[in-house]
C-alpha positions as CSV (number, residue, x, y, z in Angstrom):
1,X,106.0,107.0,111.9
2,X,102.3,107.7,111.2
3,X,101.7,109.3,107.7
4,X,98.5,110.1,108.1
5,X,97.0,114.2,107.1
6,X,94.8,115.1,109.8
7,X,93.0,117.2,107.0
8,X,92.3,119.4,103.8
9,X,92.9,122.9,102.7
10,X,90.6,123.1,99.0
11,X,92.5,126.0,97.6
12,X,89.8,127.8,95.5
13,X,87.3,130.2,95.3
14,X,84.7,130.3,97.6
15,X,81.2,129.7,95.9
16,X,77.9,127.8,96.4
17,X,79.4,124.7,94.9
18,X,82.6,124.7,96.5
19,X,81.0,125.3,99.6
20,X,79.0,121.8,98.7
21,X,82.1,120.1,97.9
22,X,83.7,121.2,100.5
23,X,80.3,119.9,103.5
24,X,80.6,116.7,101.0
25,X,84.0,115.9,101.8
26,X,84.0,116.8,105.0
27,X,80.8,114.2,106.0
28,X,82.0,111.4,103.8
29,X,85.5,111.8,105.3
30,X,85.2,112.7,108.7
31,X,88.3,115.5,108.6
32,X,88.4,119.0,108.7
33,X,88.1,120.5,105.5
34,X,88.7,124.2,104.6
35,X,88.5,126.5,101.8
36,X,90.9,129.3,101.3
37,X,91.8,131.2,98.7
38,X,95.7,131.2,97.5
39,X,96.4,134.4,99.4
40,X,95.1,132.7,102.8
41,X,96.8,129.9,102.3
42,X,100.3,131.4,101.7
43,X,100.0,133.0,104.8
44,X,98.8,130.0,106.7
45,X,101.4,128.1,109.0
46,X,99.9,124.9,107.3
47,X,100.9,121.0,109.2
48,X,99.8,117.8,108.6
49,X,97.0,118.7,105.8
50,X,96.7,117.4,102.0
51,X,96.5,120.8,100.3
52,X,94.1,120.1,97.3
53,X,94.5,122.9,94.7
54,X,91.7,124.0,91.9
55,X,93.7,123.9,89.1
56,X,90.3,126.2,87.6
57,X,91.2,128.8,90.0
58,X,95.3,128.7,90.7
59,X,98.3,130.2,88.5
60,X,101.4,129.1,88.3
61,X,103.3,131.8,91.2
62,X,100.6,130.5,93.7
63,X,101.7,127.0,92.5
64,X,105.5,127.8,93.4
65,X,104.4,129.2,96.3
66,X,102.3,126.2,97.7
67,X,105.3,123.9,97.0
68,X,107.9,126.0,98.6
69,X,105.7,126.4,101.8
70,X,104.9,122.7,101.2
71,X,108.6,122.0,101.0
72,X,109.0,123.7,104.4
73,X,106.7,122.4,106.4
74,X,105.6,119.3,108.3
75,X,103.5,116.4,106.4
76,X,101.9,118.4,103.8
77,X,101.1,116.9,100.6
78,X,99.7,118.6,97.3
79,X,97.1,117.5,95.1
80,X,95.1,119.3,92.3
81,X,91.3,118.9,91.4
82,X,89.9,119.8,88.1
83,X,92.5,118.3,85.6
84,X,91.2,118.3,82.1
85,X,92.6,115.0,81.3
86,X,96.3,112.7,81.8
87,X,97.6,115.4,79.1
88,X,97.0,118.5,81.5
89,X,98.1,116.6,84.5
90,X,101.5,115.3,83.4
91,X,102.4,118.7,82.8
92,X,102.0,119.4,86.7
93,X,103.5,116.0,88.1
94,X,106.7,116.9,86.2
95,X,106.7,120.5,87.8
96,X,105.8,120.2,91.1
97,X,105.5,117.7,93.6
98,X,102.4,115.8,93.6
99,X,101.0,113.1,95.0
100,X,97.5,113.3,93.3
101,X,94.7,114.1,90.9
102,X,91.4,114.6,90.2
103,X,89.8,115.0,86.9
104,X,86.8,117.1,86.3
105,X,85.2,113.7,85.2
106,X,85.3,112.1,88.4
107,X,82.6,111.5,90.6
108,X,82.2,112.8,93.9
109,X,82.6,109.1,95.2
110,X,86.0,108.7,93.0
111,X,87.3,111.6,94.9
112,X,86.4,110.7,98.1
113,X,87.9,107.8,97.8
114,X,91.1,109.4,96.5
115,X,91.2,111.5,99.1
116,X,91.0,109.1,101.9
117,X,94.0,107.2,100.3
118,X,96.2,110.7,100.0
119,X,95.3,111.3,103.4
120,X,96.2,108.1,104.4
121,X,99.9,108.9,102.8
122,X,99.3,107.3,99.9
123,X,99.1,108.2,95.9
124,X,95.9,108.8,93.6
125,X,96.4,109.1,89.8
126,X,95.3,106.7,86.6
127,X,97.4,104.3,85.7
128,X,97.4,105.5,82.2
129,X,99.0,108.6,83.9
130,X,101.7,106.7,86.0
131,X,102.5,104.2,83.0
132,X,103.2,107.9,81.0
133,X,105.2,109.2,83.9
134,X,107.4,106.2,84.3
135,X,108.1,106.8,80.5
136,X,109.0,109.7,80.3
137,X,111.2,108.8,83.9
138,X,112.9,106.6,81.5
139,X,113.4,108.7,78.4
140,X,115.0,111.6,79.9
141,X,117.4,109.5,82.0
142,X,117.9,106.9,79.5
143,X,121.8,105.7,79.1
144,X,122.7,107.4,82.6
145,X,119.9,106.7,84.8
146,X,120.2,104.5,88.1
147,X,117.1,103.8,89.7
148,X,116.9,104.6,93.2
149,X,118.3,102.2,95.8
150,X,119.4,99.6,93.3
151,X,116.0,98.8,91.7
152,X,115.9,97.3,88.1
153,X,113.6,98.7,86.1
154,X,111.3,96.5,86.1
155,X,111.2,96.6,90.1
156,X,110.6,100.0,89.2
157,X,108.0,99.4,86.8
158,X,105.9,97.1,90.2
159,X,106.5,100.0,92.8
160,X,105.3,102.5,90.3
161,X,101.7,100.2,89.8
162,X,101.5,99.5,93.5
163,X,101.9,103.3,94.1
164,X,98.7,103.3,92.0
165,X,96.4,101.0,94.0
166,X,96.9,98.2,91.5
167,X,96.9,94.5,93.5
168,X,99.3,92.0,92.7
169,X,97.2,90.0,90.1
170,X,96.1,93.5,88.6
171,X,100.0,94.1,88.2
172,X,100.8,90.9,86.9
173,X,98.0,92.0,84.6
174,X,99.9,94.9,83.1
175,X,103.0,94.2,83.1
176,X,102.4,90.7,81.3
177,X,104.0,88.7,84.3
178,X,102.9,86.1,86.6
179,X,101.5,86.2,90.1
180,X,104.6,84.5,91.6
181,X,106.8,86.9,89.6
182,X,105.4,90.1,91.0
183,X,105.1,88.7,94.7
184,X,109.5,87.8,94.1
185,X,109.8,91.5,92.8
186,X,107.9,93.0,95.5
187,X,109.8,91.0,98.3
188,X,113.0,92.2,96.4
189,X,111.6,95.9,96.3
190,X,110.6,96.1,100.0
191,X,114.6,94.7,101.0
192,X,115.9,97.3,98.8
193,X,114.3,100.2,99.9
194,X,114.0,98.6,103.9
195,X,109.9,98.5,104.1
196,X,108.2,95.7,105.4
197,X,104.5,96.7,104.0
198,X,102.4,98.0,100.9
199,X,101.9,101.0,102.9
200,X,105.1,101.8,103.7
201,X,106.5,100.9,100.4
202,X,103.6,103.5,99.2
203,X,104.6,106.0,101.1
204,X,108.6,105.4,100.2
205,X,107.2,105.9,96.5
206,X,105.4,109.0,97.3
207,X,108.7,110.7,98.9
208,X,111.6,109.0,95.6
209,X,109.3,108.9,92.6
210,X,106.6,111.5,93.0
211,X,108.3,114.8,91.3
212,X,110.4,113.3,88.9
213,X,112.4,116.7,87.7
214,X,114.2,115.6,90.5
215,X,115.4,112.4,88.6
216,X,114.1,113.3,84.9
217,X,114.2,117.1,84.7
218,X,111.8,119.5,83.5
219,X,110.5,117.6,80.9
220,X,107.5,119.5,79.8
C-alpha cells in the first residue's frame, strides 16, 4: 500500500503571505497546494491530502470538524502550522489526531522538509515533544497499560524516536543504549507489529501512537 498524500490543503486565511507560503511550498515540493478557509474545507470531498491547519486562524469546532471529515475519508492526515512552542502543541496531539507540527520559529526550509516527510506518510514533531508525549502515554495508563501488540516499553520508547526521524545511533544517543541494542529492539519491533522497513514501521506508528486519547485519554 502506498502512503503517499498527493497534496496539501493550508487551512487559513487567504493574504499576501499566505499566498507566498503557499507558491513556496508548492515549488520546493512539487504538489498541489491550496488554500481554503475552514468553511471550504468542510465542504470539500477531501482524499489523499495532508490538511495543514493555521492554528493563528482555526477554533476548536473547525478542529472537530476537520478530524471527523478526516476520520471519514481516504488518506488524509492533519497537521497544524504556527504552534507557539511544545507547550501549545501537546495540547492538540492529545485532542486530535495529528501527525505533525510546525512552530512559528521554523524556517521555511524546516517546513518543507516536514512536509515532504508527512506527505511521504510519515511523522514531524521535536523530539522534546515526542519524549513529553510518551510521558504522559505512560502516566495516564500507568499500572493498567499494555502497549500495543506486545511491545515493552522500552520497544515503545525506539518506535516512538524512529517516528521522529531519529537514526539508530541518534537513538542509542537518547535513550542511553548501544548501537547493537537498538538494531535487537528494532528487529523485535518490526516482528511484533509485522513491518519489514523504517517506513512501514513509521507509518504503523502514525496509525497506534499518534492520538493518544485513544490509549491515554484526554489528558490536557
Amino acid at each position: 500500500m502506498d502512503d503517499k498524500l498527493s497534496g496539501i490543503f493550508i487551512v487559513t486565511d487567504a493574504s499576501p503571505q499566505s499566498q507566498l507560503f503557499n507558491h513556496y511550498v508548492a515549488d520546493h515540493l512539487n504538489c498541489s497546494v491550496r488554500i481554503v478557509d475552514k468553511e471550504e474545507l468542510v465542504q470539500e470531498n477531501i482524499a489523499d491530502v495532508l490538511v495543514l491547519l493555521d492554528a493563528d486562524h482555526i477554533d476548536g469546532s473547525t478542529l472537530k470538524q476537520c478530524q471527523d471529515q478526516a476520520t471519514s475519508s481516504e488518506g488524509v492526515a492533519m497537521a497544524m502550522l504556527n504552534l507557539r512552542d511544545d507547550e501549545h502543541a501537546i495540547n492538540f496531539f492529545f485532542n486530535y489526531n495529528l501527525t505533525g507540527c510546525f512552530y512559528r520559529r521554523d524556517s521555511l526550509e524546516q517546513i518543507c522538509r516536514g512536509l515532504e516527510i508527512l506527505l511521504d506518510g510519515g511523522l514531524w514533531m521535536s523530539r522534546s515533544l515526542m519524549s513529553r508525549l510518551i510521558t504522559s502515554y505512560r502516566d495516564h495508563r500507568l499500572g493498567s497499560y499494555q502497549p500495543p501488540m506486545g511491545l515493552s516499553h522500552r520497544e515503545l520508547d525506539v518506535i516512538a524516536q524512529l517516528a521522529s526521524g531519529a537514526s539508530n545511533r541518534e537513538i542509542a544517543d537518547i535513550l542511553f543504549v548501544s548501537e547493537h541494542t537498538v538494531k535487537t529492539h528494532l528487529y523485535n519491533v518490526y516482528r511484533k507489529i509485522g513491518v519489514h522497513s523504517r517506513l512501514q514501521a513509521m507509518a504503523w506508528a502514525r496509525h497506534n501512537l499518534v492520538g493518544l486519547e485513544r490509549y491515554a485519554g484526554r489528558a490536557c
